[in-house]
C-alpha positions as CSV (number, residue, x, y, z in Angstrom):
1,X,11.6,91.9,-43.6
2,X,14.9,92.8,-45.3
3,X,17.0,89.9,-46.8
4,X,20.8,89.9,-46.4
5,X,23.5,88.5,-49.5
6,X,25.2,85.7,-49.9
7,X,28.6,87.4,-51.3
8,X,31.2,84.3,-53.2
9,X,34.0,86.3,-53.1
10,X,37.5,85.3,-55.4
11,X,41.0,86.8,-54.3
12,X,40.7,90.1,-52.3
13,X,42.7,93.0,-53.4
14,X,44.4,95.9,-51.9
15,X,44.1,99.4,-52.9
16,X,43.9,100.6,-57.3
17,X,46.9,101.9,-59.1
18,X,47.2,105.5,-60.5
19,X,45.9,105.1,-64.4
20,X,49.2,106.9,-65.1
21,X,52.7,106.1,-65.3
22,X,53.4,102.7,-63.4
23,X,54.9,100.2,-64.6
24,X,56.6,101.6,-67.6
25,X,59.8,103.8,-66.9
26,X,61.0,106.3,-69.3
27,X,64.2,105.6,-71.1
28,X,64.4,108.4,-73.8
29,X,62.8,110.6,-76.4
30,X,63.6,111.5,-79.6
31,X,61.8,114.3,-80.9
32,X,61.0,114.6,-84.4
33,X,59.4,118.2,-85.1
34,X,57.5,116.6,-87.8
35,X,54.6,114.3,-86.9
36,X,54.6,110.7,-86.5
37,X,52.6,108.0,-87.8
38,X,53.0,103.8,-87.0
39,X,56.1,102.4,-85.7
40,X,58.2,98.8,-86.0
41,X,61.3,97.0,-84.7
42,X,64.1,95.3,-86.4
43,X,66.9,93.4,-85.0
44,X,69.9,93.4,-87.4
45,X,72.6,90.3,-87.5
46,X,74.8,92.0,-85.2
47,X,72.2,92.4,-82.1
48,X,71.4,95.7,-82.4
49,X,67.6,96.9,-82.4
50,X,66.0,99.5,-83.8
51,X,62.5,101.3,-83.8
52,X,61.2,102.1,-87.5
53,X,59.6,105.0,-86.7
54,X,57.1,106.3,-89.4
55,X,56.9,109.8,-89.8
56,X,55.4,113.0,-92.0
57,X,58.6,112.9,-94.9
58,X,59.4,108.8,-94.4
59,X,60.5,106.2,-92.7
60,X,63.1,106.7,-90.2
61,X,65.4,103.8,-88.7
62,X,66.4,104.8,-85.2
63,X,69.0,102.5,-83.1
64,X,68.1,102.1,-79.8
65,X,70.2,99.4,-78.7
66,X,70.8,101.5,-75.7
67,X,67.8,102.6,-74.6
68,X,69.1,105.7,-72.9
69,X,70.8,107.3,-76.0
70,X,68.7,106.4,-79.3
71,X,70.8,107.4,-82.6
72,X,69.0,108.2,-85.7
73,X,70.8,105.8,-88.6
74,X,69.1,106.4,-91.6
75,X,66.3,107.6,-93.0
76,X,64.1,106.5,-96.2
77,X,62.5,109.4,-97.6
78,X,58.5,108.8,-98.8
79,X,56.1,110.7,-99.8
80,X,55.1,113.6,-97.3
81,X,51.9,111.8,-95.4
82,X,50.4,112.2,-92.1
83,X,49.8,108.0,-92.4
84,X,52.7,105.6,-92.8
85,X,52.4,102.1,-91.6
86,X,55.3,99.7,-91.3
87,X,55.8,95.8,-91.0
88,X,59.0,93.3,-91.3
89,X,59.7,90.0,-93.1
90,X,62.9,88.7,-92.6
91,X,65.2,91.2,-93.3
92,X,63.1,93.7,-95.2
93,X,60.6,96.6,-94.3
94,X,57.0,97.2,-96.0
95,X,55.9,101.0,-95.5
96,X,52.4,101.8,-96.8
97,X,51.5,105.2,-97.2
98,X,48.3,107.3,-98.3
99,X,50.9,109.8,-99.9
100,X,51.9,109.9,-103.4
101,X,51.0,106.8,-105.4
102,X,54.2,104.6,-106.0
103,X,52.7,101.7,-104.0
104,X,54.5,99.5,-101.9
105,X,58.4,100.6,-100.3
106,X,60.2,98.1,-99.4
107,X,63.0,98.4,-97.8
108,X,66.4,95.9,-97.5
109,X,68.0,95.9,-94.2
110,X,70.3,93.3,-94.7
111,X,73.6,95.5,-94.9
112,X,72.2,97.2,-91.3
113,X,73.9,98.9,-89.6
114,X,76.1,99.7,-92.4
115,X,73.8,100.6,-95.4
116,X,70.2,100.3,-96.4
117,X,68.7,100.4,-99.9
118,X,64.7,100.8,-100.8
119,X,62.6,100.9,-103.7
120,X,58.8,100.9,-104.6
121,X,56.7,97.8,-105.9
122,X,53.2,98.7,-107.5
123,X,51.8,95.8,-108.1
124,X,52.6,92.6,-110.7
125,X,50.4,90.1,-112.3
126,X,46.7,91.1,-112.6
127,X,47.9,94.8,-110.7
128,X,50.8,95.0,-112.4
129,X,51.3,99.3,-112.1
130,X,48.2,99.8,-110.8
131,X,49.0,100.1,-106.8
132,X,49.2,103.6,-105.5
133,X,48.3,103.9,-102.3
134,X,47.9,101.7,-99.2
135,X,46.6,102.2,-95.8
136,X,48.0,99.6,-93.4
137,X,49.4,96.3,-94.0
138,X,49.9,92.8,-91.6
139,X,52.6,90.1,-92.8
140,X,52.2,86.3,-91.8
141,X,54.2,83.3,-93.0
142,X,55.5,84.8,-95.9
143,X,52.6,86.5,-97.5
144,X,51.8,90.2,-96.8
145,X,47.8,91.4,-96.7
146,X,47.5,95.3,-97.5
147,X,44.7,97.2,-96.8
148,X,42.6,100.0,-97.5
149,X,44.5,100.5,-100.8
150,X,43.3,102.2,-104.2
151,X,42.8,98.8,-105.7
152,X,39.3,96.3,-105.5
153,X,37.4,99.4,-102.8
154,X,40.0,99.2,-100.2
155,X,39.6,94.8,-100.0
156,X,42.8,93.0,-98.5
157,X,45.4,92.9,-101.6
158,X,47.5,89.0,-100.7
159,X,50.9,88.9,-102.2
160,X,53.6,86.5,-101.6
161,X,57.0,87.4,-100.4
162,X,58.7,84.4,-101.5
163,X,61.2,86.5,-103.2
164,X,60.9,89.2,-100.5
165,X,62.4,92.0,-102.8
166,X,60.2,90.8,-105.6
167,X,56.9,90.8,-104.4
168,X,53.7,88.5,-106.2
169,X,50.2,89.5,-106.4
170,X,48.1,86.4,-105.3
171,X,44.4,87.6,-104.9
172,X,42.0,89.8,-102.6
173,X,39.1,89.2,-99.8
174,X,35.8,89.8,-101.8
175,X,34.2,92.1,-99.3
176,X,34.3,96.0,-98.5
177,X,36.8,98.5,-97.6
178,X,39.4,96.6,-94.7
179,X,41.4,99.0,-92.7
180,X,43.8,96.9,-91.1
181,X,43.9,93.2,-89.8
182,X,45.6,90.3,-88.6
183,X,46.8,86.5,-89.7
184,X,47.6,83.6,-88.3
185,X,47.2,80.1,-89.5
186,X,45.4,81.1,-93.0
187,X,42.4,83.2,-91.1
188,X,42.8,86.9,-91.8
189,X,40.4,89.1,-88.9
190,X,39.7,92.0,-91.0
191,X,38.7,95.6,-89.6
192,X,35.8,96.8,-91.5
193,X,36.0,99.9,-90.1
194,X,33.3,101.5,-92.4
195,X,30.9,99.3,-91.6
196,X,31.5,99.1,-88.1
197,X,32.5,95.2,-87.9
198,X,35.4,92.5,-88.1
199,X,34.7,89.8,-90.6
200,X,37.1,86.3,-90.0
201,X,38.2,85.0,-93.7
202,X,39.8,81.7,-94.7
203,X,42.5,82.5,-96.6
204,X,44.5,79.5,-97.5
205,X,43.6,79.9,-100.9
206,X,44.9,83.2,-101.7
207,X,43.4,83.9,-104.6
208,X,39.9,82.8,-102.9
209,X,39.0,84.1,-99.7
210,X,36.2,82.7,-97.9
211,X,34.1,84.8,-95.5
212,X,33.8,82.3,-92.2
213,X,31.8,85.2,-89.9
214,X,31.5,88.7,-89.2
215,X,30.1,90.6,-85.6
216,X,29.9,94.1,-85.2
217,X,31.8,95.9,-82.3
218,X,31.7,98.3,-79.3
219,X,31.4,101.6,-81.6
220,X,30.3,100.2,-85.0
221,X,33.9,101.4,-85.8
222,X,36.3,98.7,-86.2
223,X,39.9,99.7,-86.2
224,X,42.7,97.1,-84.8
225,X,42.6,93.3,-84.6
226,X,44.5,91.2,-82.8
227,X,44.8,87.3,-81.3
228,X,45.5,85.9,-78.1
229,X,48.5,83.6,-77.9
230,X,45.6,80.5,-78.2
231,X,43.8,81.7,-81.3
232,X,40.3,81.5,-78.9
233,X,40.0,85.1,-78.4
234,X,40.0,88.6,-80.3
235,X,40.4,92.0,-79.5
236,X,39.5,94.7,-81.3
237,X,39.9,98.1,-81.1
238,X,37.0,101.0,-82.2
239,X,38.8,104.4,-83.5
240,X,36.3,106.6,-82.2
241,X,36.0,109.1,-78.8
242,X,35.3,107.2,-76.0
243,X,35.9,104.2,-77.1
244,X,37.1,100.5,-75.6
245,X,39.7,97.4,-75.8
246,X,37.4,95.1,-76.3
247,X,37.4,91.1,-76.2
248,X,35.4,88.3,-77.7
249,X,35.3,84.6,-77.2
250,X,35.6,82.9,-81.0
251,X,36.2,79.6,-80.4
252,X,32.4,78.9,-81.8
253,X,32.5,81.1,-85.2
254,X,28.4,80.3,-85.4
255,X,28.2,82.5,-81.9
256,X,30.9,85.1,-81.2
257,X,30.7,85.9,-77.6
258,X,31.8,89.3,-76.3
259,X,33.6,88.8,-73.2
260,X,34.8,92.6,-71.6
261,X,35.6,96.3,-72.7
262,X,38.9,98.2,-70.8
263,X,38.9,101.9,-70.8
264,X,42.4,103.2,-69.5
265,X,40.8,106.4,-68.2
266,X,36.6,105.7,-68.6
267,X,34.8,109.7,-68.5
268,X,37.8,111.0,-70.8
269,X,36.7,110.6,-74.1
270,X,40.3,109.0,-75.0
271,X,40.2,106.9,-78.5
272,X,41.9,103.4,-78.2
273,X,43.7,103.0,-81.7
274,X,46.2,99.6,-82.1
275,X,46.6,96.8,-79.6
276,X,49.2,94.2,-80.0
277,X,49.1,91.0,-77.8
278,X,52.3,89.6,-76.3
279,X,52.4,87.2,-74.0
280,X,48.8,87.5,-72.6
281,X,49.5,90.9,-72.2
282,X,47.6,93.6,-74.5
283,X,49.8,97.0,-75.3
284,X,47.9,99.6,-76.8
285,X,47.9,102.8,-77.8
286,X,45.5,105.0,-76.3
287,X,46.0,108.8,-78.4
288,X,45.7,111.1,-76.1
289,X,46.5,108.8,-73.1
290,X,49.2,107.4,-74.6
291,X,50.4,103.6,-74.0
292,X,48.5,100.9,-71.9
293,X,49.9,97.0,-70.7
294,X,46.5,95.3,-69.7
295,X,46.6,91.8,-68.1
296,X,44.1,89.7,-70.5
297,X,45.2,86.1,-69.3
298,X,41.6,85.9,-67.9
299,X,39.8,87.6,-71.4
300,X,36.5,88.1,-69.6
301,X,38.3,90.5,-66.8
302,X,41.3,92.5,-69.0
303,X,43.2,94.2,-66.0
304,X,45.0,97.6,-66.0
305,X,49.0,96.2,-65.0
306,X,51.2,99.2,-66.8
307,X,50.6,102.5,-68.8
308,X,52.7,105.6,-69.7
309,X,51.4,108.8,-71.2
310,X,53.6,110.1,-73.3
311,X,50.8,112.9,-74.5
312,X,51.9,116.0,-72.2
313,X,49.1,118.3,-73.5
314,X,46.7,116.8,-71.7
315,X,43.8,114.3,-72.6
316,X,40.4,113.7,-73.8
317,X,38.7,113.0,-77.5
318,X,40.8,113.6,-80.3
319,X,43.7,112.2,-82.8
320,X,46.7,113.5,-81.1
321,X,49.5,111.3,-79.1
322,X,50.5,108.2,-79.4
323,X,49.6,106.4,-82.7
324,X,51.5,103.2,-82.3
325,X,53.7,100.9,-80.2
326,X,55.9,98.3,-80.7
327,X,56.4,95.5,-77.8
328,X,58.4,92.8,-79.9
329,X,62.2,93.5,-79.3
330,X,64.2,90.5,-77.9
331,X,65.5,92.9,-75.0
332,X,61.8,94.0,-73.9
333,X,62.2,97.7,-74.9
334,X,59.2,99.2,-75.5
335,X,59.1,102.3,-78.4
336,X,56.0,104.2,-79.0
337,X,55.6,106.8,-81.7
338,X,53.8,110.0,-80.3
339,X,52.4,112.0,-83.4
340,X,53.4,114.9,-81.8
341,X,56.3,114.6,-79.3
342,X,58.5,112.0,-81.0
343,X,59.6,108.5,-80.1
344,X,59.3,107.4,-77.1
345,X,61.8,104.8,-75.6
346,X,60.3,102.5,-72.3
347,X,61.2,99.7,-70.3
348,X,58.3,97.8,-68.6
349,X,57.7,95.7,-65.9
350,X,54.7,93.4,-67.1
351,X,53.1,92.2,-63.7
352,X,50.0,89.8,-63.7
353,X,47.1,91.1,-62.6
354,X,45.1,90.1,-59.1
355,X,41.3,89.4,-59.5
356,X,38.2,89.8,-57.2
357,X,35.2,87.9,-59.4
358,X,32.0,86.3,-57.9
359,X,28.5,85.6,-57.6
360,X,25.7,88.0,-55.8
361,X,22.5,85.9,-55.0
362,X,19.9,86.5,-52.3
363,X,20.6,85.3,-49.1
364,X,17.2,83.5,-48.8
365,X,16.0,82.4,-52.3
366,X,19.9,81.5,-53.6
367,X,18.8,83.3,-56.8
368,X,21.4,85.2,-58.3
369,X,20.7,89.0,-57.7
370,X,21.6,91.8,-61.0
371,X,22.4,95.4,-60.6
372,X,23.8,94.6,-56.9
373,X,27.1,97.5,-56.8
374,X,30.1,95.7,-55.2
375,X,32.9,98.5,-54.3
376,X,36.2,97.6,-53.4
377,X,35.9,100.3,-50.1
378,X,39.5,102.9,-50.0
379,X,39.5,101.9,-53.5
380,X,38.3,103.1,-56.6
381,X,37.0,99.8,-58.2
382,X,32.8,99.8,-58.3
383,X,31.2,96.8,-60.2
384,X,27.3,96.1,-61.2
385,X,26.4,92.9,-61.0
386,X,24.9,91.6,-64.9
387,X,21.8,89.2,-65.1
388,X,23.3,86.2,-63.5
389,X,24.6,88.4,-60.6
390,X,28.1,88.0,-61.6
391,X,30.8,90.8,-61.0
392,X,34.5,90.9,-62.3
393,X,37.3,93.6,-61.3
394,X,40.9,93.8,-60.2
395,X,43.8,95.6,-59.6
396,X,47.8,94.9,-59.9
397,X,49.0,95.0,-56.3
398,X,47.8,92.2,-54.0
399,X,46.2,92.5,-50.7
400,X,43.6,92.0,-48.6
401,X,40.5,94.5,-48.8
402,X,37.2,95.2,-47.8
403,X,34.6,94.7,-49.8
404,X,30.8,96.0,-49.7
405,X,27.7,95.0,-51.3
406,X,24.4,97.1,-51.4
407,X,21.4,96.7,-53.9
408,X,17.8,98.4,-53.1
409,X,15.4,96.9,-50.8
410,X,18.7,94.9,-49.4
411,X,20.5,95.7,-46.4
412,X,24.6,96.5,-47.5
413,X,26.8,93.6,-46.4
C-alpha cells in the first residue's frame, strides 16, 4: 500500500524571474578602453558623488552625481596593473596595487571637486620603506588592514589613520597569506584564500591578533568576506568556476554553521568574486554574469531580488566582467566596474524576497521524509528535501502557486 505526504507549506509563490536584468535599470556607461579592476564611492562636501573606478594606468574619480551623464574629474596615475583596490576614510582614498612597489597611495579629496592631491606611504615604524606592494585592503574605525602584501607572507598589515595622510604601522595577524577581509567591532574575518578558509581574529590589540576560529568554505577558495547588519552571520565568496555566495551562522564561534549557497545562473560555470551587504541585501559581483541583489534577511534561504549583466560577451567560467560594485552612495546609485566594458552606472529597486519553506514527512509515520523533490509547477524552482525533510526556495513576485511533491515508492501530492 502506497502512503501519501503530509506537505507544511509557508507562503506560496507565483511564477520565477528572468536571472537577468530585473530590477536594476541602466543609467550609463563609461567605457574605459583599458581594463578595470575594484571600484569605490565618495561623497564630497558639496553633495556630489563619485565612483573611484580603478583601472589598468590608476585610479580614476568619475562624477556621477547625475547618473545619466557621468564626467570623468580627475585621474591619479599608478603603476600600470591589472589589480587596483580602493577604500575611503574620511576624506581620503587608499589604492593598493600589485604594480610597481611604492606601497600605499593615498589620495586627499578634501579640495573635491576642485583639486585632488596623492602621494605614496611605504611603511613607518618597524616597515618603515619596506611596503611595495598590496593586494586588497578594508578600513574600520580608523585603522586600515591590508592584505596580501610583500611584507610578513601576505598576513593582514594594521595601521592607524589617526593622522589620515600620515599613516602608523601598528602590527600584523600571525597566520598565512590573507587576500582580503572585513572588520567590525575589533574582529577581522580574513580570506585565506590559499588555504581555502576564513579565519575570525580579535584584533583589538593591534599589535597582537588573536586567532578566535577558522572553517573552510564551499570551494576551499576563500575570496570575499562580509557581515550581516547583526554581526550573526558571514558570507563568503570562493574565486573559483562554478562557484557560490555562501552563508554561515557564527554566532557560536566553537560550531560555525553553514546555512545556504546562491548561484545567480547554477550550470554556467560563472565565478562569484566580492559581495557587500547593505541592508540585508547582498550585491555581488558575479564576472561573467555581472551584478547580483540577493534578499538574505532570512540567511538560510538567500533569494534572487535584482541582477544586471553588464558582461555582453556572453557567460560561463572565467575572469572577465564585472570585478566590483559599489552599493553605498546616499542617493542609491549603484556603479559597477566591468574589467572589460567600463563603468557601469545603475539604479535599483531592492524588493524583499517571498519564501515557500517547509517540512516533508510521511503521511502515516509523521517522520520527516529526505530527498522528497518539491517543484514549484509553471515555475522553475525544484528543491530536495535534506535529512530532516526540510525544503527552502523562493522567488521575488508574490502569488499563489501550485506546488507538487513526489519521492519514490510515494504517490506525488
Amino acid at each position: 500500500m502506497k502512503k501519501f505526504y503530509l506537505v507544511i507549506l509557508g507562503l506560496l509563490l507565483s511564477t520565477i524571474v528572468s536571472a537577468q536584468n530585473f530590477n536594476l535599470t541602466l543609467r550609463s556607461v563609461l567605457p574605459y578602453g583599458v581594463s578595470l579592476s575594484n571600484i569605490g564611492g565618495f561623497v564630497d562636501s558639496q553633495g556630489n558623488e563619485y565612483a573611484l573606478v580603478g583601472y589598468y594606468e590608476g585610479l580614476s574619480i568619475v562624477d556621477v552625481t547625475d547618473p545619466d551623464n557621468p564626467v570623468e574629474a580627475f585621474t591619479i596615475p599608478g603603476a600600470q596593473s591589472d589589480w587596483r583596490e580602493v577604500k575611503i576614510w574620511g576624506d581620503y582614498a587608499y589604492v593598493t596595487t600589485e604594480g610597481g612597489n611604492q606601497g600605499l597611495q593615498i589620495v586627499d579629496l578634501s579640495d573635491l571637486p576642485n583639486s585632488v592631491n596623492s602621494k605614496y606611504w611605504a611603511g613607518s615604524g618597524a616597515i618603515n620603506g619596506q611596503l611595495e606592494t598590496i593586494h586588497a585592503l578594508h578600513i574600520e574605525d580608523a585603522h586600515a588592514y591590508l592584505f596580501g602584501s610583500n611584507l610578513f607572507n601576505g598576513a593582514a598589515i594594521i595601521i592607524d589613520l589617526v593622522d589620515p595622510w600620515n599613516p602608523v604601522y601598528k602590527g600584523h595577524t600571525p597566520g598565512p597569506y590573507v587576500h582580503d577581509g572585513y572588520v567590525r567591532n575589533n574582529v577581522l574575518y580574513a580570506g585565506h584564500i590559499y588555504d581555502g578558509f576564513f579565519a575570525v581574529y580579535d584584533v583589538t590589540n593591534k599589535a597582537n591578533p588573536i586567532l578566535l576560529a577558522h572553517r573552510n568554505t564551499q570551494a576551499i577558495l576563500t575570496h570575499n568576506t562580509w557581515l550581516n547588519d547583526a554581526s550573526s552571520v558571514l558570507f563568503t565568496t570562493d574565486e573559483t568556476n562554478d562557484s557560490y555566495l555562501t552563508s554561515y551562522d557564527i554566532t557560536d564561534l566553537g560550531d560555525i554553521k553553514e546555512l545556504d549557497r546562491f548561484q545567480l545562473t547554477p550550470g554556467s560555470g560563472s565565478i562569484v568574486h566580492n559581495t557587500h551587504i547593505l541592508n540585508d541585501f547582498a550585491v555581488t559581483s558575479w564576472y561573467k554574469d555581472g551584478i547580483s541583489i540577493t534578499d538574505v534577511s532570512r540567511p538560510a534561504n538567500i533569494i534572487s531580488v535584482a541582477s544586471y549583466d553588464t558582461y555582453i560577451q556572453g557567460t560561463g567560467g572565467g575572469f572577465n566582467g564585472c570585478w566590483g560594485v559599489y552599493p553605498f552612495l546616499p542617493s542609491g546609485t549603484i556603479v559597477v566596474s566591468d574589467i572589460d566594458n567600463g563603468l557601469y552606472v545603475l539604479t535599483p529597486t531592492y524588493t524583499r524576497a517571498c519564501y515557500l519553506e517547509g517540512i516533508v514527512t510521511d503521511s502515516i509515520s509523521g517522520l520527516p521524509l529526505n530527498n522528497a523533490t518539491v517543484e514549484v509547477l509553471s515555475a522553475n524552482l525544484t528543491k530536495v528535501t535534506n535529512l530532516l525533510g526540510e525544503y527552502k526556495t523562493g522567488t521575488v513576485t508574490p502569488g499563489t502557486v501550485s506546488v507538487q511533491v513526489s519521492r519514490a515508492g510515494y504517490e506525488s501530492k
